[in-house]
N, C-alpha and C positions, 0 to 999 in steps of 0.2 A: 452495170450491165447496159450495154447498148442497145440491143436489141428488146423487143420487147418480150417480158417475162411469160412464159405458160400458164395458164390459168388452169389449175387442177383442184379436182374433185376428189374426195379420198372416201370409199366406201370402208367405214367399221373404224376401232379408234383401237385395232392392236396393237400389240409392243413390235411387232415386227415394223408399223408403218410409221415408229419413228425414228428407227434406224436405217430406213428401206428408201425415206420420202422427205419426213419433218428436214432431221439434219440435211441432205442433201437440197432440200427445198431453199434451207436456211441460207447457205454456203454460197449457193451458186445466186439466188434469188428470184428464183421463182414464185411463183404466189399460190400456195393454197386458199383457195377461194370458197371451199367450200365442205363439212364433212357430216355422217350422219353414222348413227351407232344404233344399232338395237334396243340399246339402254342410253337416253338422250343425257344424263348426267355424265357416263363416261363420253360421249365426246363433244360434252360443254369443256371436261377437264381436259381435253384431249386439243380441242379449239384454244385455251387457254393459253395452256404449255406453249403450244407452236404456232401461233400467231396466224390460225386460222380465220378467215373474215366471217363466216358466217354458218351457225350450226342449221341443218335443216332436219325435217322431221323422220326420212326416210331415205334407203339408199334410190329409191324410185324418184325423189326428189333432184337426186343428185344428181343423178343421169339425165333427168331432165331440163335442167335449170340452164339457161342460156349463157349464162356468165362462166359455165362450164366449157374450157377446150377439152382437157385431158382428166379420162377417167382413171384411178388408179387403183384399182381390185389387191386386196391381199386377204379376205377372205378364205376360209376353211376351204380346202380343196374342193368339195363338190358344190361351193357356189360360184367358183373360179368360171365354171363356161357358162350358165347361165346370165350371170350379171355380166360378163363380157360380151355376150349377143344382147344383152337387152341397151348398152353402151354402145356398140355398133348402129342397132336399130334408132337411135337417137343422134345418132353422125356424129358421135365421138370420137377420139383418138383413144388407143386405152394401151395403158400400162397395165399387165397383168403379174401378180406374182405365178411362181410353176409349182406343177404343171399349169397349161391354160386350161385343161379341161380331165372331165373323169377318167375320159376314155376316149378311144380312135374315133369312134362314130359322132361325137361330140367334137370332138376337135378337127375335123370333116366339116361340122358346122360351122363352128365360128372361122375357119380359112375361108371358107362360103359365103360368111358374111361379111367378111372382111372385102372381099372382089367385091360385094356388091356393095358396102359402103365406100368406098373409098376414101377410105382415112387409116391410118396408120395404125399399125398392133403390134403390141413386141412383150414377147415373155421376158422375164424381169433374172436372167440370166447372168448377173450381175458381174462376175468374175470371169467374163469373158473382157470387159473394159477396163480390167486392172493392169498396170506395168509387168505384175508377179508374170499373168497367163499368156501378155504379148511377147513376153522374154523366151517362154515354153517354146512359142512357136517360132521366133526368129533364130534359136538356136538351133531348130528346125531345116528354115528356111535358108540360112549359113550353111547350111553342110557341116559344120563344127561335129555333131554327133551322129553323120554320117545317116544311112538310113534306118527308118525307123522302121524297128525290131517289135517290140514291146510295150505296153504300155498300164502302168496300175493307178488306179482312181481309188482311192480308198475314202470314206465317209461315214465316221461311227461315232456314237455320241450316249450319253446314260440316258437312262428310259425318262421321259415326259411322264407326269403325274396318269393314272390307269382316267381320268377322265377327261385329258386331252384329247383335241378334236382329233389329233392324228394317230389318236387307236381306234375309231368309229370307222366302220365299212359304209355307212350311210350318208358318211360326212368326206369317201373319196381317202381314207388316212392309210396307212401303212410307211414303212420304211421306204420304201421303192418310190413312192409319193413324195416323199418329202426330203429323203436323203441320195436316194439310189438316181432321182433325177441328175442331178451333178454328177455323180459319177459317169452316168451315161452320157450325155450331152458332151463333156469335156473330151469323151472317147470323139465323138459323133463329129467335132469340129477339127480333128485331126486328118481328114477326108483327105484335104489337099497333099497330104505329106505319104498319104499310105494306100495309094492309087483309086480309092472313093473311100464311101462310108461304109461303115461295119456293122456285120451281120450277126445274129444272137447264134450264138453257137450250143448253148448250153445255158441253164439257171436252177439254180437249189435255193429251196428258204426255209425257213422256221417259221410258226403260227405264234399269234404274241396268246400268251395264255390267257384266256377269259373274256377272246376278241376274238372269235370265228370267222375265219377269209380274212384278217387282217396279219400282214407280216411284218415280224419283228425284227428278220434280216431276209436279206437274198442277196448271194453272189450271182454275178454272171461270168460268162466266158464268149469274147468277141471275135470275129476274125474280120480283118481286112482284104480286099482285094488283090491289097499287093503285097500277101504273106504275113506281114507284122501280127499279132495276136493281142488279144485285150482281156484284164481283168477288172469288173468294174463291183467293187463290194460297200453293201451298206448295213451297216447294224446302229438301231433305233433305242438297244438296253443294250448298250455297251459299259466298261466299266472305266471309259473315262472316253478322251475325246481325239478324235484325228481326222484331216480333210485336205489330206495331202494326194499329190500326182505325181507319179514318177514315169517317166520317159526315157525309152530303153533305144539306143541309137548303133548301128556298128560299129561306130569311133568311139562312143561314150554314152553318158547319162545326166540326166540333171532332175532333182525331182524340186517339185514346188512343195515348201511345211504346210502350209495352209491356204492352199489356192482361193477358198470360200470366203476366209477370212481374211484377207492381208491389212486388215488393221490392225489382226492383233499378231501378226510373226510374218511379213512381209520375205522373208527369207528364199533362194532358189540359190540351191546346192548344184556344181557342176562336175563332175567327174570325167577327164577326156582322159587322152597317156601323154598329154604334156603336166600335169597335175591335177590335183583339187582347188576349189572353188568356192568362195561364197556369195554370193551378189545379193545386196539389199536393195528393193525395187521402190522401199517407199509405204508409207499407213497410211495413206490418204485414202477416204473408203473408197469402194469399189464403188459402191453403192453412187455416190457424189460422180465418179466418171458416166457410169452410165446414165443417169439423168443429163449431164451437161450433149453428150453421144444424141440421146435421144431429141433432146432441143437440136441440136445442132442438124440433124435432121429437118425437123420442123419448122426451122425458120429458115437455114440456109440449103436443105437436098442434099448435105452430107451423104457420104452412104453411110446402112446403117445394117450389119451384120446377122440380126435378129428378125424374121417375119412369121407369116402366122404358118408358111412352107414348115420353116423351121419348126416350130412349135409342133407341130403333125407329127414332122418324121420323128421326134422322141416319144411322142407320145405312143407311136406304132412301135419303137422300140421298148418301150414300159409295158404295153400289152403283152407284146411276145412274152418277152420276162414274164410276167405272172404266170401266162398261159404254159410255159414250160416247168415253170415249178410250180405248177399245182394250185395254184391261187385263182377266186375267181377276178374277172376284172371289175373295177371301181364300179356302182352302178352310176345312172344321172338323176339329177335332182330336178324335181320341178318347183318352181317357183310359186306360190299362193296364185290364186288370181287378184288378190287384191295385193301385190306386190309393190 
């Protein structure tokens, strides 16, 4: 690496942040510099593994510590927006994983604190910087599948243990939170092609049993400006696994197998009327593009396709959603005062 490496700060020592940060950390070579856990043995163990420099005692530590550029949030949904304003308030850059925040009001704030810090934020939107989702849109952008018609996000997965964070209403969890964001988003960044972005047309869910206001699935139904229509579905106890996008064109179609995942089926099916298609984009994670994305940014001004604008307008599309099927929205979390 020529340039100089990111110094990053990793709030909690989940399994998500070492397929989300560690690896990609490792690959590109950036430096984790710094991590802290609720439970300081798991990220002694966590420091270990991924060649962390130094465990501190709290995530308030970490936010603070000067040797810190970039904070990187993957925290339980409802400490997503707090720890990201208290990271802001510290003149951080932050990587947050999504949503950034519980709710629209919340996510209001940190866009707000973001202008007034002036340092960089970007939802952790990952599979927007994979080959699989850039192919989505240049086949778009070709005219090859003519205009766009159509479009299905689909995101279902078997249920998470009943004590996972992301059945707690307290803790910001639901399918819609967790799964249903991708589905949305990926509608949401189709703007350019389907005359703006898309509005909630409709949304139905199911309540997960024994989790009051928490949803175990919700469809939605979209529409765009320029006629195209959207279905964007997520089930959280489903009976096996799909994370696919299919994109509906007047000339054709191509859907992406696992747009979330393309490390593990990198695959995008093409369907025109000169034939069938298959095109393999590549496993190299998503996750390792957009870290390199986001440095590139920060050290060179790159542009960089994610802001905290971004981040709002789903978050106001996740609202709607609940609010039309019957859910309340996430509440917000406050932080100790001795944080």
């Amino acid at each position: 690496m020529t340039e100089e490496p990111l110094r990053i700060g990793v709030l909690g020592a989940a399994r998500i942040a070492e397929l989300s940060i560690a690896g990609p950390a490792r690959v590109t070579g950036h430096r984790l510099v710094a991590v802290a856990a609720r439970d300081r043995s798991r990220a002694e163990a966590f420091a270990a593994e991924h060649d962390v420099e130094r465990v501190l005692d709290s995530y308030a530590d970490v936010v603070s510590d000067p040797a810190v550029e970039v904070v990187y949030n993957p925290l339980a949904n409802g400490l997503h927006a707090p720890w990201n304003l208290a990271a802001l308030a510290a003149g951080k850059h932050v990587l947050t994983e999504k949503p950034s925040a519980s709710n629209t009001e919340e996510a209001v704030e940190v866009r707000d604190a973001v202008a007034k810090a002036g340092t960089v934020f970007m939802e952790g939107f990952h599979y927007l910087f994979h080959p699989v989702t850039r192919r989505l849109h240049e086949l778009l952008e070709s005219g090859e599948l003519g205009e766009l018609r159509h479009v299905e996000t689909t995101m279902v997965m078997p249920a998470p243990p009943d004590t996972d964070p992301r059945w707690s209403l307290p803790l910001a969890g639901g399918a819609l939170m967790d799964l249903g964001c991708y589905s949305l988003h990926a509608q949401r960044v189709l703007a350019p092609w389907a005359g703006g972005a898309p509005r909630l047309a409709a949304a139905r869910g199911g309540e997960r049993p024994g989790a009051p206001g928490v949803d175990e699935w919700v469809d939605a139904d979209l529409e765009f400006p320029g006629g195209a229509t959207g279905s964007a579905r997520c089930h959280m106890a489903h009976d096996g696994w799909e994370m696919s996008c299919r994109i509906v064109g007047s000339l054709g179609e191509a859907t992406a197998v696992n747009f979330v995942q393309p490390h593990l089926d990198d695959r995008v099916r093409v369907r025109t009327a000169s034939g069938e298609r298959v095109e393999m984009l590549g496993r190299r994670s998503s996750y390792t593009y957009q870290l390199e994305a986001f440095a590139a940014h920060l050290r060179r001004g790159a542009p960089l396709r994610l802001d905290a604008d971004d981040a709002l307008a789903t978050m106001r599309l996740i609202d709607d959603c609940y609010q039309a099927a019957g859910f309340p929205l996430r509440p917000r979390t406050a932080l100790p005062a001795t944080a």
